[in-house]
C-alpha positions in Angstrom: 25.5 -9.0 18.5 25.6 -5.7 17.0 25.1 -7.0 13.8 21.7 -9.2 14.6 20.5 -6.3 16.1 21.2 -4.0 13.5 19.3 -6.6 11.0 16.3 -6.9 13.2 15.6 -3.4 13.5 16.1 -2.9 9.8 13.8 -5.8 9.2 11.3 -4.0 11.8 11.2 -1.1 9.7 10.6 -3.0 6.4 8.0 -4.6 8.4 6.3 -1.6 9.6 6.5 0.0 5.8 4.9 -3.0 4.8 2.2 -3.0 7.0 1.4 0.8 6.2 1.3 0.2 2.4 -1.0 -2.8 3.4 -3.8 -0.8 5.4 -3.2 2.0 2.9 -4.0 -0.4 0.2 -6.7 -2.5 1.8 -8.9 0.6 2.0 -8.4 1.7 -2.0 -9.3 -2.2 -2.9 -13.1 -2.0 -1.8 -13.4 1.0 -4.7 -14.2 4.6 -3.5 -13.6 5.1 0.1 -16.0 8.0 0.3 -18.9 5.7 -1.2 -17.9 3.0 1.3 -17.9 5.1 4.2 -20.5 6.8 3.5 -23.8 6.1 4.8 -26.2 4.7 1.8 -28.6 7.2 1.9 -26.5 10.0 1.6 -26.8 12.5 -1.5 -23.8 12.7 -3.8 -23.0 16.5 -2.7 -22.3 15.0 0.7 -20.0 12.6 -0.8 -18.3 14.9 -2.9 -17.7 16.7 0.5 -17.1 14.1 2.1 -14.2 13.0 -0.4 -12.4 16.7 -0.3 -12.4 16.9 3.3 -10.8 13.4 3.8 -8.7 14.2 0.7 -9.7 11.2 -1.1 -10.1 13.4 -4.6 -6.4 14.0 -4.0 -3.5 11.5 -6.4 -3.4 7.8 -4.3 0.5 8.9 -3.9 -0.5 12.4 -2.5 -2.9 10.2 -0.6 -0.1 7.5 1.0 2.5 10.4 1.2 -0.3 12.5 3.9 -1.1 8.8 5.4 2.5 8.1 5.8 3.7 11.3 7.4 0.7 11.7 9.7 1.5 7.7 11.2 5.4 8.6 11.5 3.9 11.8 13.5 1.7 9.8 15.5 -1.7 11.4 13.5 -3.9 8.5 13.0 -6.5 11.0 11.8 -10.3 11.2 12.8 -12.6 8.4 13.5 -15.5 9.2 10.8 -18.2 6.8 12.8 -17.4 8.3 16.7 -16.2 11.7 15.0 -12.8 12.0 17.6 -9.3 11.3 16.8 -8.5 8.1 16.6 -5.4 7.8 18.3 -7.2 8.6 21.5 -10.4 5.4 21.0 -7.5 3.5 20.7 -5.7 4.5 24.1 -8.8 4.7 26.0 -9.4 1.0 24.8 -5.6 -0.3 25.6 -6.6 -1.2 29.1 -9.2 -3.4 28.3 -7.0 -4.9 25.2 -4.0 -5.6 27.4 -6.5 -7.4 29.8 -7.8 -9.4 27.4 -4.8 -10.4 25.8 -3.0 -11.4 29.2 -6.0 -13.5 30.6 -5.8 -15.4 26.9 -1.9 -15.9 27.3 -2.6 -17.4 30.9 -4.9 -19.7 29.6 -3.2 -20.8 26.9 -0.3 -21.5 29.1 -2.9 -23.4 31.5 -3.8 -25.6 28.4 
């Protein structure tokens, strides 16, 4: 028993390291993440700005290195559309989430 579980939360780590490297990686694939999200309009000393503030000028290892530690820590960082830390739009969202997701696991159990 100790084994299995041992193996399954090994596996749930490789998991999770997985996952991180694929958000990580999902937002470097569209090309420059301060020209995508960026508003169009905007002049290119804003998205110079832009870039050094999010650290986005910074190596992608230095990049996935400050991703990585700030998840472990629990820092999802700053929303850049509602401008508030994003660990906090998520929690104030849960509710609603965990609604939603019950009343579709009672229905699928009805059907």
């Amino acid at each position: 028993m100790a084994r299995y579980v041992s193996f399954r939360l090994i596996y749930s780590v490789l998991l999770l390291k997985l996952i991180l490297v694929a958000v990580f990686l999902l937002l470097h694939m569209t090309g420059d993440p301060a020209l995508v999200l960026m508003p169009l309009d905007a002049s290119l000393a804003e998205i110079e700005a832009f870039r050094q503030r999010m650290g986005f000028s910074d190596p992608l290892w230095v990049q996935y290195v400050r991703f990585f530690k700030g998840v472990l820590g629990g820092d999802f960082g700053m929303s850049v559309e509602y401008k508030a830390p994003a660990m906090r739009l998520v929690m104030e969202r849960l509710p609603a989430t965990l609604k939603l997701a019950f009343a579709a696991y009672i229905l699928s159990i009805a059907i």
